[in-house]
N, C-alpha and C positions, 0 to 999 in steps of 0.2 A: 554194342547194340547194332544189330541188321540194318543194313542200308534198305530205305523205302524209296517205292516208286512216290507219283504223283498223287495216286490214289491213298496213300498210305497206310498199301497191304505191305508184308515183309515176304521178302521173293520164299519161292519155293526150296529152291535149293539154289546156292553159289560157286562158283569156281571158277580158277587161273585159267587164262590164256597165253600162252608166247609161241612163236614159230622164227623159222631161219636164224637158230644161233648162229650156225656154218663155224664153232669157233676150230680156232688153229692157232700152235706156239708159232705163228709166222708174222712177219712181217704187214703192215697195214697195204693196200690195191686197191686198185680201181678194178671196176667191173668192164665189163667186155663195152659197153655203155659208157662209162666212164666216171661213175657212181661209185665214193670212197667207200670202202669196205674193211671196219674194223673188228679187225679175228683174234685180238686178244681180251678185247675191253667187251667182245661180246659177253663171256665170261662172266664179266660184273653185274651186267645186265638182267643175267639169269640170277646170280645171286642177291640184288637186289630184289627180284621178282620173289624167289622166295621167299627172303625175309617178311615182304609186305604182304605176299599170301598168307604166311606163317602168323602173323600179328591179325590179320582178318577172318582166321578161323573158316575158312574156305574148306570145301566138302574133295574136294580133289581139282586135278590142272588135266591140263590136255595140251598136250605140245603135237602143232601142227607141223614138222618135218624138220629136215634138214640139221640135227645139231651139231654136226662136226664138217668142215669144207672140205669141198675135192680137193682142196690144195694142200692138203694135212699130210706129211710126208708118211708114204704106205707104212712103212715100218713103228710107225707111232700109231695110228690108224685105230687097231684095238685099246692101247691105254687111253687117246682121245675119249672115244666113244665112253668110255668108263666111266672117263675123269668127266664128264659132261653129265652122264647118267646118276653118276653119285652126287651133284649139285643139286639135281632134281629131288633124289631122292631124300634132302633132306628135309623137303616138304612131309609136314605130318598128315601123311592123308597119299591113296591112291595116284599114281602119274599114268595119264591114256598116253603110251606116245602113236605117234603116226611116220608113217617108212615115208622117208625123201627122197630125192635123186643125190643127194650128196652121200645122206648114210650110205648108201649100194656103191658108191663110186669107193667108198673107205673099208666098206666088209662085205662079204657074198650074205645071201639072207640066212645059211644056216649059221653062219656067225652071229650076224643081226638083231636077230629075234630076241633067241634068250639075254642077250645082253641089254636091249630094250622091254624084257618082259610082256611081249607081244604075244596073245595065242596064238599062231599062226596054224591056219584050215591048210593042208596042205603044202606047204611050204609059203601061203600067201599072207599078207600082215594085215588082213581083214579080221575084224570081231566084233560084237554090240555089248555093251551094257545098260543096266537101268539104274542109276544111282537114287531113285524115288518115283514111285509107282506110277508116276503120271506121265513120267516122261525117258525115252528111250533113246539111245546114242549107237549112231553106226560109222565106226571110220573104216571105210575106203581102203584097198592098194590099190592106190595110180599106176603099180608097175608091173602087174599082175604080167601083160602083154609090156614087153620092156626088152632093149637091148643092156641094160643095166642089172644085175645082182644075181641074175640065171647064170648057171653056166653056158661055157658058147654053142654048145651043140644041144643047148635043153629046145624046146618044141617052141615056148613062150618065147624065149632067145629069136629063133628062126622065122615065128611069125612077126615079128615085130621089125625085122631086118627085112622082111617082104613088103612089108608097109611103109619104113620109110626108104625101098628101091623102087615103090611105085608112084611117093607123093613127094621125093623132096631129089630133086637130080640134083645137086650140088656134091661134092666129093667130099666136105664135111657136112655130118647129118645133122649137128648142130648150127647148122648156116642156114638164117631163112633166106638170105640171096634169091631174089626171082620171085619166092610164093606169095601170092597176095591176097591179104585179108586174113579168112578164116582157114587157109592154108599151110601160114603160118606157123599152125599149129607141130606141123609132124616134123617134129625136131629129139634129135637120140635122147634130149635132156628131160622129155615126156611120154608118157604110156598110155596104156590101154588096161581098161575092166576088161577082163573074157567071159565066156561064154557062163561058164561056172558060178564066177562072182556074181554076178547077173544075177542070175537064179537063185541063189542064197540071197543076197540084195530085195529082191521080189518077198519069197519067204517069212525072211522078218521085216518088212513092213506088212505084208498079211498080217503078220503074230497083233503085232503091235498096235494094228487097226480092228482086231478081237478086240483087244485089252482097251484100249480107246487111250493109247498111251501118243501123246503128240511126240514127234521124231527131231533130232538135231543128227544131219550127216554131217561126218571131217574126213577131208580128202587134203593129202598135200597139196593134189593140181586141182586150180577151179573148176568151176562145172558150169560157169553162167561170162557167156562172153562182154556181158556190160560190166563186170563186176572185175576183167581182168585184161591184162595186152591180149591178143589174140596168141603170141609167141608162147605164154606159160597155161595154155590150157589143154584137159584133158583132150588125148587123143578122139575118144568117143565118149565126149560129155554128152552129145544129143541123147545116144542111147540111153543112156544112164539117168537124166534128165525126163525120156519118156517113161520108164521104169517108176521115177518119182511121183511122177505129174499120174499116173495110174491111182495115185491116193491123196487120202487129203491130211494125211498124218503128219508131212514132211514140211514146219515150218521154217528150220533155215539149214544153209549149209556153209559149212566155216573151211578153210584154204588158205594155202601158204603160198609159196615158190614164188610167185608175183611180190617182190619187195614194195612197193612202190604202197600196195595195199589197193583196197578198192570195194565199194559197197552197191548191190544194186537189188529191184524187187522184178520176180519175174512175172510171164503174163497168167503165171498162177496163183502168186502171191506168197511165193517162194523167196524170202532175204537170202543172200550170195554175200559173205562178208570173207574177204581176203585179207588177213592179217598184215600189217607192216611188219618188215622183218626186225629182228635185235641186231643184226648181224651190221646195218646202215646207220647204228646210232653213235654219233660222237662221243668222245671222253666226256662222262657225265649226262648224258642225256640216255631215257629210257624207253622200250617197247614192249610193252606188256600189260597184260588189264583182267578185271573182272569182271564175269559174264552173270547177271543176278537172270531166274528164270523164275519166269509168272505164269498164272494159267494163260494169260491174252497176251506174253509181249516179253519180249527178250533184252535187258539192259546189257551193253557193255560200259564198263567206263575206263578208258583207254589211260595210259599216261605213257607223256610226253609226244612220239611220235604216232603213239595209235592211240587214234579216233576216240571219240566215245560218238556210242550210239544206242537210240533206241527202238527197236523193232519189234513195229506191234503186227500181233497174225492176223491174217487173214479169215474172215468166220467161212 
């Protein structure tokens, strides 16, 4: 039987959430922060996650980034990625995944891609679909503009290396050392939409604002600074933000890389929901949930370290 809201309609359509596996056969760390990070018990995590999708008859998952760690030693790097991808796939039903900073740091994107089953527009890991007429999904590359997953001499590479020699003087670009605030931001470990994505971005919400189909964006980096540290957010979330804010289709947008997790409404009435990652969950404890979608209002019900929540739209 369908989980009911309060009203007790039965959702639209249902489906898995999980982000930051980062798993790896290595050894358990703390993070740069100092925040325990277990990279083999993430593993479980996932597979737990699917068995419970699997048992709840869920319409497809959408995994928010990152499922294998920079710390995954290069040479394992492809079987990781595999051996993570095939866990997913034993979900009966579609898997959206979404491009992280860790996937690029473990494969270049022509690796990437087919191995995540990505369309990928030009070499980018952007695509939409509609899993039920009412409602349309667009996930995002964060890394579009990126010192990560381009080769070194690609355009994207070289712009993104101009950006952070003009906004981050430190000698490691993943050091926010000095930047304050919302400056924060321009660190190697985050990107930039270009000009391209943009414009396709714009396009199908056009589409989709014909069709009167309401939008759910995924983006690995957030897009709404209440919703995240200022350190893990996109390089040009504003843009991308006013791009949104041009429509009234777009009622939330979902995001990884911030482990910590984080929920907020913008001054459009836009939900910004940043996943807690799997990757920070102890022996036996879980992150991962289901997102039930209504015509008025968006259920998650999280287990263990993520949240549940419920967001209702904006008219």
């Amino acid at each position: 039987m369908g989980l009911v809201s309060a009203e007790g309609k039965k959702p639209l359509v249902s489906f898995g959430v999980i982000s930051d596996v980062q798993y790896a056969d290595i050894p358990d760390r703390r993070s740069y922060h100092g925040v325990p990070r277990y990279y083999r018990h993430s593993l479980l995590v996932l597979q737990r996650a699917v068995q419970k999708w699997n048992e709840q008859k869920l319409k497809f998952v959408i995994n928010l980034g990152d499922i294998v760690d920079g710390f995954c030693p290069k040479d394992q790097s492809l079987t990781a990625v595999k051996k993570i991808v095939n866990e997913f796939n034993i979900f009966n039903g579609p898997v959206y995944h979404t491009a992280g900073n860790h996937c690029l740091y473990n494969l270049p994107r022509e690796k990437l891609l087919p191995v995540l089953n990505i369309p990928g527009r030009e070499g980018l890991a952007c695509y939409d679909f509609s899993p039920i007429p009412e409602y349309r999904f667009i996930v995002l590359d964060g890394y579009d503009i990126s010192a990560i997953g381009w080769p070194k001499d690609h355009p994207n590479t070289l712009k993104a290396l101009k950006v952070l020699q003009e906004r981050n003087p430190n000698s490691d670009k993943n050091c926010p050392n000095g930047l304050v605030g919302l400056e924060r931001r321009f660190l190697m470990f985050n990107g930039a939409i270009g000009k391209g994505q943009m414009e396709w971005l714009d396009s199908v919400l056009q589409n989709a604002t014909k069709l009167n189909q309401k939008v759910v964006v995924c983006c690995h980096l957030p897009l709404n600074l209440c919703a995240s540290c200022n350190e893990a957010l996109l390089w040009n979330y504003d843009e991308v933000m006013d791009v949104i804010h041009r429509y009234n289709c777009v009622k939330v947008c979902l995001a990884g890389h911030d482990h910590k997790g984080g929920h907020s409404v913008d001054s459009h009435g836009v939900h910004h929901w940043v996943l807690e990652a799997a990757l920070e969950c102890p022996s036996g404890s879980n992150s991962f949930g289901r997102i039930d979608l209504y015509d008025d209002r968006l259920l998650l019900t999280g287990t263990d370290r993520m949240k549940s929540q419920e967001m209702v739209f904006s008219s």
